[in-house]
C-alpha positions as a Python dict, from the first residue, in 0.01 Angstrom:
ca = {
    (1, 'X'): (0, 0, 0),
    (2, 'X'): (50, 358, 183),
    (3, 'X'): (359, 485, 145),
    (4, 'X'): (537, 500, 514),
    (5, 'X'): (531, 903, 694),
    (6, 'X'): (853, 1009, 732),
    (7, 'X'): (942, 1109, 1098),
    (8, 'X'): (946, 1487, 1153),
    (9, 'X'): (1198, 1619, 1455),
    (10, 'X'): (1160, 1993, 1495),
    (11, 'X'): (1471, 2065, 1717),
    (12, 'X'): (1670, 1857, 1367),
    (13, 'X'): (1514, 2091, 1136),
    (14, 'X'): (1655, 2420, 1325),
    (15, 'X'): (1998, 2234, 1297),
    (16, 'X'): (1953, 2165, 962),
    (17, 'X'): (1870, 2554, 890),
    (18, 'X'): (2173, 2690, 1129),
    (19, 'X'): (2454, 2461, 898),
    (20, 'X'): (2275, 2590, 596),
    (21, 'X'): (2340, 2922, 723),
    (22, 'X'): (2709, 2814, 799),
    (23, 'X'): (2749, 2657, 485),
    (24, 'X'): (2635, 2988, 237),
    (25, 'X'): (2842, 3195, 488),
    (26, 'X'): (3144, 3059, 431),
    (27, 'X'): (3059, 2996, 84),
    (28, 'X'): (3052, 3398, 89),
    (29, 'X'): (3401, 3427, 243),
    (30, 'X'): (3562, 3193, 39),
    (31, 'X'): (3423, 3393, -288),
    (32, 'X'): (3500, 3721, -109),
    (33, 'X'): (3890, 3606, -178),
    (34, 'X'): (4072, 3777, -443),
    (35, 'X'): (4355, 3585, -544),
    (36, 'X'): (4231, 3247, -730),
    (37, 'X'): (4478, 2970, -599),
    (38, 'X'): (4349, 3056, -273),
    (39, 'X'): (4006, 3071, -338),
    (40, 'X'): (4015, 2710, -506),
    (41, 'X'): (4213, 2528, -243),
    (42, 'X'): (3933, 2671, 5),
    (43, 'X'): (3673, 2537, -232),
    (44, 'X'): (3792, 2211, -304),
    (45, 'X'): (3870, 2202, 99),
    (46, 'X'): (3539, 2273, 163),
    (47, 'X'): (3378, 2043, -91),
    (48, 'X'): (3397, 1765, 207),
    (49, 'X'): (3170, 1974, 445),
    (50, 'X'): (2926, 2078, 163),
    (51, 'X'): (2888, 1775, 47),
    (52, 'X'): (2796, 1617, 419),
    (53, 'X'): (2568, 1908, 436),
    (54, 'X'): (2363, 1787, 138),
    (55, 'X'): (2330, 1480, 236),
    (56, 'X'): (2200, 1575, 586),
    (57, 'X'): (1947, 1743, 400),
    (58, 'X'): (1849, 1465, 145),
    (59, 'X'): (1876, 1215, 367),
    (60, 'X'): (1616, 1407, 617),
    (61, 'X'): (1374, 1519, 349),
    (62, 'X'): (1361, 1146, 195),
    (63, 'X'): (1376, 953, 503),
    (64, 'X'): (1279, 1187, 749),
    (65, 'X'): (1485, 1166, 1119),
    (66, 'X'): (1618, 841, 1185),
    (67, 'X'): (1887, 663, 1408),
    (68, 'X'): (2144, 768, 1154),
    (69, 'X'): (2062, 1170, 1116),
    (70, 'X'): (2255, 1238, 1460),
    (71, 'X'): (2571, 1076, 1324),
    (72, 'X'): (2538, 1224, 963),
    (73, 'X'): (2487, 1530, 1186),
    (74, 'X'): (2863, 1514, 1416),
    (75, 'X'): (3014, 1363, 1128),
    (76, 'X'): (2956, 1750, 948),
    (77, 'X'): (2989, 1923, 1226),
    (78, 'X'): (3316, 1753, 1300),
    (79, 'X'): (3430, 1830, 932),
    (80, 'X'): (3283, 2148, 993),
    (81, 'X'): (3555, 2194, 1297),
    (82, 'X'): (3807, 2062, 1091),
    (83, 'X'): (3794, 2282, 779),
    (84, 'X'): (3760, 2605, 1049),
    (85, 'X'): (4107, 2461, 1226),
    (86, 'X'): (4315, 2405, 868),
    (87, 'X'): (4187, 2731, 709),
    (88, 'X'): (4137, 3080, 864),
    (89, 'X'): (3833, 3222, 722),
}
């Protein structure tokens, strides 16, 4: 039996590249920062947001874009929002 195409949305993929981009940019910040305390609360702060991030990604390259890929989508965007509120970066 064929394996089943997965469904390809362009406009999906460009938000998929622009919270990549987030994501290694405030990566950056949070290794620009010099005392280590800090730097690991941001980390394990942020761990929530790159974690949704990946599995945006996975779930999009395995299954391609599906009914659930907007809400996988707002759900990191909104811990996206979140993490920018409780820490200044």
């Amino acid at each position: 039996m064929a394996k089943k195409r997965r469904k390809l949305n362009k406009d999906f993929e460009r938000k998929i590249y622009t919270s990549r981009k987030n994501v290694e940019l405030v990566l950056a910040k949070i290794y620009d920062i010099d005392d280590e305390d800090i730097q690991k609360e941001y980390i394990s702060a942020f761990n929530v947001v790159v974690s949704l991030y990946d599995q945006l990604k996975e779930d999009y390259e395995k299954v391609g874009f599906n009914d659930n890929s907007e809400d996988v989508l707002k759900t990191y965007k909104n811990a996206f929002k979140l993490f920018e509120t409780e820490f200044e970066i």
